[in-house]
C-alpha positions in Angstrom: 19.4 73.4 -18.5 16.4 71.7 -19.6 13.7 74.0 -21.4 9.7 73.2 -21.6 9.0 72.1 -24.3 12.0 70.5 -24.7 13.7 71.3 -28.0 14.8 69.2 -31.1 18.0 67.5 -29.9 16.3 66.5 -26.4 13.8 64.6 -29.4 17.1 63.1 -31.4 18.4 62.2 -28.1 15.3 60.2 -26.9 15.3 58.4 -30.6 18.3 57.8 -30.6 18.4 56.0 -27.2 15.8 53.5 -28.3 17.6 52.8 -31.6 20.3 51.8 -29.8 18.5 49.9 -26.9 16.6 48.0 -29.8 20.1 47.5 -31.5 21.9 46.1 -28.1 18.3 44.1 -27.5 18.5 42.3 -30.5 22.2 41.9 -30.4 23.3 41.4 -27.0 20.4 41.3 -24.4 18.4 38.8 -26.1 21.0 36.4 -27.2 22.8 36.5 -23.9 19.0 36.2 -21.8 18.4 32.8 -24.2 21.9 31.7 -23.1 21.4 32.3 -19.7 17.3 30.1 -20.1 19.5 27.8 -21.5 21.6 27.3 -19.4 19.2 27.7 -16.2 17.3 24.5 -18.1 19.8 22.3 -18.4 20.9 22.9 -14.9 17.2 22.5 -14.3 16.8 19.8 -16.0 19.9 18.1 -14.7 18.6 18.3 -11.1 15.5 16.9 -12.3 17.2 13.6 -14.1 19.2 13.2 -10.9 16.3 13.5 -8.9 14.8 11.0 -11.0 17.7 8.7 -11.1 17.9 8.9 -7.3 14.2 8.2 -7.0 14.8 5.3 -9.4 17.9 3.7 -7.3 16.0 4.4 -4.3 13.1 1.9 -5.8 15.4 -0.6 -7.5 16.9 -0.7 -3.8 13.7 -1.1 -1.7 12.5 -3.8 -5.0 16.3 -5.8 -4.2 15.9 -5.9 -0.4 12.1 -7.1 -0.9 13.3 -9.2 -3.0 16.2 -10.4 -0.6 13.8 -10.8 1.8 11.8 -13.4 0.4 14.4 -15.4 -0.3 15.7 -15.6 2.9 12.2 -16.4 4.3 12.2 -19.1 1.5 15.5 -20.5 2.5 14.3 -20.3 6.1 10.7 -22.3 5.3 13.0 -24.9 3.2 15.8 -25.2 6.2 12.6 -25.6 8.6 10.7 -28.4 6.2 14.3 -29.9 5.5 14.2 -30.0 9.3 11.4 -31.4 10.0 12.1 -34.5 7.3 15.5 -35.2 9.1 13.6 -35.1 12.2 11.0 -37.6 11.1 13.8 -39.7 9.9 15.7 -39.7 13.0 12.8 -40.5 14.5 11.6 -43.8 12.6 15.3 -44.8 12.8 15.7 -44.3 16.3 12.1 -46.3 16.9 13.3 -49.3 14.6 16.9 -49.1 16.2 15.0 -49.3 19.8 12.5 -51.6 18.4 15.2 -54.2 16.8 17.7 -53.9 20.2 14.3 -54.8 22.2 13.6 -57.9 20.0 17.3 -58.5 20.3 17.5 -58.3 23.7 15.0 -60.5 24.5 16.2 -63.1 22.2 19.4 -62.7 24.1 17.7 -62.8 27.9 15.7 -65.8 26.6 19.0 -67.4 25.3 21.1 -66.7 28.8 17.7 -67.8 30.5 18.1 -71.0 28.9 21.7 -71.4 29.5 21.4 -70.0 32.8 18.8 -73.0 33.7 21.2 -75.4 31.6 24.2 -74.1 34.0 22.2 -74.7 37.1 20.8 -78.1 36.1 24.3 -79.0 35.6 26.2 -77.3 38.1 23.9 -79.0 40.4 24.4 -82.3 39.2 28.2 -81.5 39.6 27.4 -80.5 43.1 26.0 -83.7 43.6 28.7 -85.6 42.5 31.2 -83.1 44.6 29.1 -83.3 47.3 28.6 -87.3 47.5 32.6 -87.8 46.8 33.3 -84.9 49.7 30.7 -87.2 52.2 32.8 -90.3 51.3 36.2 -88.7 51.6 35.3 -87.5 55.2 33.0 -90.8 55.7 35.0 -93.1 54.3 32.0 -94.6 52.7 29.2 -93.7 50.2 26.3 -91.4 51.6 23.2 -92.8 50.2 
């Protein structure tokens, strides 16, 4: 039973309880609470370098898509201008093809103009001659 005021041994008792919580403190609590900061900060502290190395790909990623980006609107502007210089090209060949076959042809319609009216001239002499040795085969004489 407990007495007031509380005897000698209740005061051993009570000293000897912290004694030994200041022993297991020193030698148990307080080493094994550092261990468990410890830990908990690299644990911490690994979450936050993975955060940060996630934050980092996450940038490098958004950077190589940018960058991707710009290239292929480069390529595109350079497909489009190389375009446009073949199209110009086509162009002026096309108009000096059309331009050459024009001059061509009208060398060549002049030409069968001429040989057309040499043909004529001469097929109608010939038709003349056919017709004026017909008239005497069926006349028996020269028409004339």
């Amino acid at each position: 039973m407990l007495t007031f005021p509380p005897d000698f041994s209740f005061v051993v008792q009570i000293v000897s309880f912290f004694i030994l919580w200041l022993g297991l403190k020193r030698l148990a609590f307080d080493p094994f609470v550092a261990l468990l900061e410890a830990r908990e900060a690299r644990t911490v502290g690994a979450r936050k370098e993975a955060q940060h190395l996630t934050a980092s790909a996450h940038e490098a990623e958004a950077e190589y898509d940018q960058r991707v980006h710009a290239a292929r609107l480069a390529a595109a502007a350079d497909v489009e201008a190389t375009r446009g210089v073949t199209e110009a090209e086509e162009r002026r060949v096309l108009d000096s093809a059309r331009a050459e076959a024009n001059v061509r042809l009208t060398e060549l319609r002049g030409t069968l103009a001429g040989q057309r009216d040499t043909a004529r001239a001469s097929l109608a002499g010939e038709a003349r001659g056919l017709a004026d040795r017909i008239v005497e085969q069926v006349i028996g004489r020269t028409a004339g």
